[in-house]
C-alpha positions as CSV (number, residue, x, y, z in Angstrom):
1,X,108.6,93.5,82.0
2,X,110.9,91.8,79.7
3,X,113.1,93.3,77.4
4,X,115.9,91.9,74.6
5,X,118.4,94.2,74.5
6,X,122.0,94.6,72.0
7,X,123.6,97.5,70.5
8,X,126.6,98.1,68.3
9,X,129.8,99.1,69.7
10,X,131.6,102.1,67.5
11,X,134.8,103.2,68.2
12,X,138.1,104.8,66.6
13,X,142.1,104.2,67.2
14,X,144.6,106.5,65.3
15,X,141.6,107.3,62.9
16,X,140.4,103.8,62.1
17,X,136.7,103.8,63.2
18,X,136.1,100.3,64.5
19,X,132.7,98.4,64.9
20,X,131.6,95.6,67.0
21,X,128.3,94.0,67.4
22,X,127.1,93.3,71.0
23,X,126.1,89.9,72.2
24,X,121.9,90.3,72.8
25,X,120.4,89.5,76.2
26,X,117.6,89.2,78.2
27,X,116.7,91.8,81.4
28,X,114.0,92.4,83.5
29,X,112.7,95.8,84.2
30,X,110.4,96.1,87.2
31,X,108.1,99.0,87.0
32,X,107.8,101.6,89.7
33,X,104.8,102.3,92.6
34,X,103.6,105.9,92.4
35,X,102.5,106.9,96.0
36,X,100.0,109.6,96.9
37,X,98.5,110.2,100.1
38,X,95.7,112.0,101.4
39,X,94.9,112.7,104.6
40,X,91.7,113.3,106.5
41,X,90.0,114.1,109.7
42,X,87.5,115.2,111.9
43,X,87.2,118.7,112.2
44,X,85.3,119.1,115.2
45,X,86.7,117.3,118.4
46,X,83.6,116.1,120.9
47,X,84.3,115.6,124.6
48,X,84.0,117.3,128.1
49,X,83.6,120.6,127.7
50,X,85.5,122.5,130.7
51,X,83.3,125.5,130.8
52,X,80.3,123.2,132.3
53,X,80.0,121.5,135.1
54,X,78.6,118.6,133.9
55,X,81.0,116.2,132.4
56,X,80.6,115.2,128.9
57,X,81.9,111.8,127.8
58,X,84.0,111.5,124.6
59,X,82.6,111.0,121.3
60,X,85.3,109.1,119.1
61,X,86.6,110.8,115.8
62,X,89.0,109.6,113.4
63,X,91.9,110.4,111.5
64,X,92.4,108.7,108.1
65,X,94.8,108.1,105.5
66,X,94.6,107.0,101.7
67,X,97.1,105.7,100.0
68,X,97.0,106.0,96.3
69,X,99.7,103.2,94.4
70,X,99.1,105.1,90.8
71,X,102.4,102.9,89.4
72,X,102.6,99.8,87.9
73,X,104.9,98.4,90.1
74,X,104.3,97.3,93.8
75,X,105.1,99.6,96.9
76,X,106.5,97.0,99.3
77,X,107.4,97.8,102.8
78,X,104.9,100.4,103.2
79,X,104.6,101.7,106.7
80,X,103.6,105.1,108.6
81,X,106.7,105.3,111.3
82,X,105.2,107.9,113.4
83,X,102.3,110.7,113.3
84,X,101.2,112.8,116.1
85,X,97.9,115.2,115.9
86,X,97.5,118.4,117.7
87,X,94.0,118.8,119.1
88,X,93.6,122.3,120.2
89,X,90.9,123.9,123.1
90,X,88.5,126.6,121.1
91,X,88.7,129.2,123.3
92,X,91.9,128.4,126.0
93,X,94.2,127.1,123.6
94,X,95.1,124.5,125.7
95,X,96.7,120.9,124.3
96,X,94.6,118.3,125.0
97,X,95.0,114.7,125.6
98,X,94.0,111.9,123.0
99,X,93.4,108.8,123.4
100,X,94.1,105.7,120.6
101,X,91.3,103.7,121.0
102,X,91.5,101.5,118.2
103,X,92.7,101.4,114.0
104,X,91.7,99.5,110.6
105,X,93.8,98.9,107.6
106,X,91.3,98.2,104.6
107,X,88.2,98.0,106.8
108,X,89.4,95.4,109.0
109,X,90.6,95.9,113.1
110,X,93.9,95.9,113.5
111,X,95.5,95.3,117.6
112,X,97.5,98.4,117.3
113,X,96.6,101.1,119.2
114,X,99.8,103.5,118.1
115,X,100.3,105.6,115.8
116,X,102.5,103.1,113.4
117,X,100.2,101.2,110.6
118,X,102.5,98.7,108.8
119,X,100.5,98.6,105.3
120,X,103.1,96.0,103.9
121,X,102.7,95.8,100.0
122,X,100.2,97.9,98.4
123,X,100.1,96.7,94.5
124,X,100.4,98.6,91.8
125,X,97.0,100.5,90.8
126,X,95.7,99.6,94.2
127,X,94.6,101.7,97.6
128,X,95.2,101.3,100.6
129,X,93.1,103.0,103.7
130,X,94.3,103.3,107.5
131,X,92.1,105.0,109.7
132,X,92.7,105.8,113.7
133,X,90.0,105.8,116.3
134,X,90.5,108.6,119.1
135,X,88.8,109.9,122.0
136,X,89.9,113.0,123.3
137,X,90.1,114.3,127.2
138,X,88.4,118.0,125.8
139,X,86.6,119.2,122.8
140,X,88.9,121.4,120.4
141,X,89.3,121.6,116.8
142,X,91.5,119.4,115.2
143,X,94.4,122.0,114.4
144,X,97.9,120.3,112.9
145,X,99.1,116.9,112.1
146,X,103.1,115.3,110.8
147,X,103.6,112.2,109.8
148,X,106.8,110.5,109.1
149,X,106.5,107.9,105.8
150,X,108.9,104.6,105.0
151,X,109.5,102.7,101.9
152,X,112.6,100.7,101.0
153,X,111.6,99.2,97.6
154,X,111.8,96.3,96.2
155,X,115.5,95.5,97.1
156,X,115.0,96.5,100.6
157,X,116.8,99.9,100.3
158,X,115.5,103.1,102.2
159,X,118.2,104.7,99.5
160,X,116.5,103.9,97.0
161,X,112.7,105.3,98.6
162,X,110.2,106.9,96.1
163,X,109.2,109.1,98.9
């Protein structure tokens, strides 16, 4: 956005107040992203269960995340570093083992199978959805999840992150 700017310069020496008009310019005044995310995720974890003798084969689940750009301006840069879910056994409380089978960004595949999604620019009053595909080695309940967020603006700046 535009803007013409000038302004009056007032000032006093020895008591003598002083006035001098400004020369007018021009600047640009780039409005800012508003980020919000929501998470969400399976509940139930569906796999072998070690209490049977039979072995059960893994049912994929998912874990998800919406990115809300309620700015004006354009998030650029936008990427989820690192994120790491805890699956937990019902009854042992044993950690289990997962398994990243596959990812989308907006509905389509992406070839990553980590736990990094680079979003890139999401523009402003626009969404963005990742979403992880996971097996596990056990059924459990999904229990705790940390993700680590990064976006350096529009100059390239972590410093100057909105997050």
């Amino acid at each position: 956005i535009k803007y013409d700017i000038s302004g009056v310069l007032r000032y006093t020496i020895e008591g003598v107040w002083y006035t001098q008009g400004l020369a007018s310019d021009t600047i640009t005044v780039q409005p800012d992203p508003q980020l919000y995310l929501k998470y969400f995720h399976s509940r139930d974890v569906f796999s072998d269960d070690p209490f049977t003798a039979e072995v059960e084969h893994p049912v994929p689940f998912h874990l998800g995340v919406l990115i809300e750009n309620r700015g004006y301006g354009d998030a650029f840069n936008v990427q989820i570093m690192s994120s790491q879910p805890e699956i937990i056994e019902n009854e042992k409380g044993l950690l289990i083992d997962f398994t990243i089978i596959g990812s989308s960004l907006n509905d389509k595949v992406t070839r990553s199978q980590s736990l990094n999604i680079d979003f890139g620019t999401i523009p402003g009053r626009n969404n963005a959805v990742g979403v992880w595909h996971m097996i596990s080695s056990l059924r459990g309940t999904f229990n705790n999840f940390t993700a680590t967020f990064q976006y350096k603006g529009p100059i390239d700046d972590d410093r100057l992150s909105l997050i």
